[in-house]
Each structure stands twice: as structure tokens, then as C-alpha cells.
N, C-alpha and C positions, 0 to 999 in steps of 0.2 A: 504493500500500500504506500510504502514511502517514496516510491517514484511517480505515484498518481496525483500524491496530497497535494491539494490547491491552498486549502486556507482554512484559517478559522474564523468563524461570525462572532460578531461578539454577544450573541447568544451562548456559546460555548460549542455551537454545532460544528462539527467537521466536512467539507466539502470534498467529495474524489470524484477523478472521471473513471472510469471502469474499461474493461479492452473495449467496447462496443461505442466511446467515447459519451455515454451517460453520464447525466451529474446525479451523483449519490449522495447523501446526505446521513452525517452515523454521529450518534451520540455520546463520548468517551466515557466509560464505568470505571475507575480506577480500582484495584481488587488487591484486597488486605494477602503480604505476604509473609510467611513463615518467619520467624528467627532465623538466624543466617541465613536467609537468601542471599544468589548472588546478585540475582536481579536489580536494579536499580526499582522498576517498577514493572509492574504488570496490568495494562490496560486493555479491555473489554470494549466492541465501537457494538452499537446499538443499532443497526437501520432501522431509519425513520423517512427514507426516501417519500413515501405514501403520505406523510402527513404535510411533510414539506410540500409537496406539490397539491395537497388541498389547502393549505397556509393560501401559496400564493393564489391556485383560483378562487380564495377569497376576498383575496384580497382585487384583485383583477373584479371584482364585484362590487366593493365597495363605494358608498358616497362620501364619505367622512377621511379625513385626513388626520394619521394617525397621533401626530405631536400635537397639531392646534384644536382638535375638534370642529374645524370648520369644514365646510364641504370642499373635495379635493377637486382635480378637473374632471374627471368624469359626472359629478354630483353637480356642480357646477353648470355644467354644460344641460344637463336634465332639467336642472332650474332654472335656467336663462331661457332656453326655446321657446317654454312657454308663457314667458314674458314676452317675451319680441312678438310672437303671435297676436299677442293680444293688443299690444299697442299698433300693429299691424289693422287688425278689425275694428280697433273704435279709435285707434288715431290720437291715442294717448301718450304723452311724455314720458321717457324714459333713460336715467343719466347713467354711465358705467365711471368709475374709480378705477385703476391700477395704482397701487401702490405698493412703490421700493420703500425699505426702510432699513435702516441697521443701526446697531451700538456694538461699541467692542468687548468683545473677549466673554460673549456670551446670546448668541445665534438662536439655539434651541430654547433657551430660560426666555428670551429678548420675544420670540415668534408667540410663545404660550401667555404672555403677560400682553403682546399686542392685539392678540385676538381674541383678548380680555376687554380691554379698551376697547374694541370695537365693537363689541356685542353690547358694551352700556352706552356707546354713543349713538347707536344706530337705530332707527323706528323697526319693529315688532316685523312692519311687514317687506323689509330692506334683505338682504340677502348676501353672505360671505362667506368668499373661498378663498381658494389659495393656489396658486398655478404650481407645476413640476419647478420653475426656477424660485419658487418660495416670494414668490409679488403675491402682496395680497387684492383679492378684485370685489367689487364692491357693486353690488347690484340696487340702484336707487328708482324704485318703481314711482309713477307720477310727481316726477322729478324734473325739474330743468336745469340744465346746464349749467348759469347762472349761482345756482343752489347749491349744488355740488361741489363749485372752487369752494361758496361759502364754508361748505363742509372741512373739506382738506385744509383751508384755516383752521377750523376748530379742532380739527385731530392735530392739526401741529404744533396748536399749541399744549392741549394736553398728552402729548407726548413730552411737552419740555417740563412738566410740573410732575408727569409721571415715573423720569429717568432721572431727575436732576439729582446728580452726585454721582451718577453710574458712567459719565461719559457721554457726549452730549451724542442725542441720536439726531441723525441725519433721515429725510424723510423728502423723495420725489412722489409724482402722483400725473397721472394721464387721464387727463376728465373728454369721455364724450358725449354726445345725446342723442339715441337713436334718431338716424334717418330714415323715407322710405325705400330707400337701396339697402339698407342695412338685415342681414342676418345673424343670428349669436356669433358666428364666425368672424362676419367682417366689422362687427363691432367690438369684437376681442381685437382684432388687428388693429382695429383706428386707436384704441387705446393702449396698446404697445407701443407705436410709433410717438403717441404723446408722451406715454411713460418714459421716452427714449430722448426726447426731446427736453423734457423734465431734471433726466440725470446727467444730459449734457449741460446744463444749466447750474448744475451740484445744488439740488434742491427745489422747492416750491411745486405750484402746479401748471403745466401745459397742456393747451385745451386744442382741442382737435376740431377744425371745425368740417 
């Protein structure tokens, strides 16, 4: 097995490819040895291949993102559609957020305490995920434009009364407003390119028009 071993997770699971070039998945049992043994140790690997691979088709399921509890991109994407739909049929307002943010020398702690703050700042029937690049995105149903920047003010500033002392967090933001060209898709894009427009700027918000 020692010319196979890949790696360890830091769940403590072991990962090998197998001759058939399979990823296996075994769990090490370390096993109490005799008095004078010569062995340094003697280790037991468990397959768990089977679970591992229902792990992940559940996770390939999932709507929830597992650090923040907010909905991840697939979750996300189920609950925008039918936002756009609808402001489609009755021609109602509807603003998107992208927001970068960071503070140093704590990522994961920084992500779970911001998506903290955002669920006390945000109206009941507002909506938050979180992309694969960890931008948070922000769904503002009968919503304008206008309202939105107001918004990414009021998050930036409680973000400066909510970190203060930890390292000052930096905070961009891509505000758009649905058009009627727009589907969830190209209105995730309009607002990445503001977002982008936002972190060239090191900070504040850029609106897409």
C-alpha cells in the first residue's frame, strides 16, 4: 500500500489508488502490541470506500454550505430562478449583492461570524449564499438598485464596529438590478464583473448598470 498512499484528510481518513486506478478510502485502527514487540507499531486500515462515496453524493445534493450555513451554489441557484421568474411575470424589482470580504489571519472564524451579520441585517424574505470562490451573494427581492448600494453602506459599516480590534476588514461589493435580458445566470455575471470592478477599486460598491 505504500507505493499507492496518496494522502491523509484531515478527517484522519486514508486515501489509495488501487491497481485498477480506484480511489479507496480506509480508516487506520492502530492495535495494542505485546511486550517486547519488535514492531514499532501495528496498524489495521478499515474500508470505508462505500461511505465515502455516499459522503460525497450527498453532499453533491446538498443546498447548505457547510462552514457558513448559508445556501451554497447549487441552493442558491434553486432560489434565484425562481425569483427572476417572477419579477419576469409581474415586472417587479429585483437587486443582486456580490460581496468580497476578508480580515487577516482568520478566513473560516471571519466567513461564520459574517454570515452572522448578514442574516441580522437582512429582511426575512432576502436570501444568502455563498459562491465556490467564498463571495458572499445576496438576493434583495423588490428591491432597487439605489437601495442596495444603501445597503452595502450599512454592512460596511457594521462590519467596522463588528471586527474592530481584529484587523481592519476590507469589504468590495457588485450591486445589480435585474433586467429584462437578465436570467439567474447573466445576472450572476453582471454582478461579478461589478464585484471585479469593486476590488479593482480596493473596496466600496460598483454598480452595474
Amino acid at each position: 500500500l505504500g507505493d499507492v498512499y496518496k494522502r491523509q484528510t484531515g478527517t484522519g481518513t486514508l486515501r489509495f489508488r488501487d491497481g485498477n486506478q480506484e480511489t479507496r478510502h480506509f480508516v487506520p485502527i492502530d492495535l495494542p502490541l505485546p511486550p517486547g514487540a519488535v514492531a514499532v507499531r501495528a496498524r489495521l486500515l478499515r474500508d470505508v470506500s462505500d461511505r465515502e462515496r455516499l459522503q460525497a453524493a450527498l453532499d453533491s445534493q446538498a443546498l447548505h454550505d457547510r462552514t457558513t450555513g448559508v445556501l451554497n451554489p447549487r441552493g442558491l441557484m434553486v432560489a434565484l430562478e425562481p425569483q427572476v421568474s417572477r419579477c419576469r411575470r409581474y415586472d417587479s424589482p429585483l437587486a443582486l449583492v456580490m460581496m468580497d470580504a476578508y480580515v487577516e489571519h482568520a478566513e473560516p472564524a471571519f466567513l461564520v461570524q459574517l454570515s452572522k451579520v448578514l442574516r441580522d441585517e437582512l429582511r426575512w424574505a432576502d436570501i444568502v449564499g455563498i459562491s465556490d470562490g467564498r463571495e458572499f451573494i445576496i438576493v434583495l427581492p423588490e428591491t432597487r438598485q439605489a437601495d442596495a448600494v444603501r445597503l452595502t453602506e450599512k454592512l460596511s459599516a457594521r462590519l467596522s464596529r463588528e471586527f474592530e480590534g481584529k484587523g481592519s476588514p476590507w469589504a468590495a461589493y457588485g450591486v445589480v438590478e435585474w433586467q429584462k435580458t437578465d436570467n439567474a445566470t447573466t445576472l450572476l455575471r453582471r454582478a461579478h464583473a461589478a464585484l471585479d470592478q469593486a476590488r479593482n477599486a480596493r473596496g466600496g460598491a460598483a454598480v452595474a448598470l
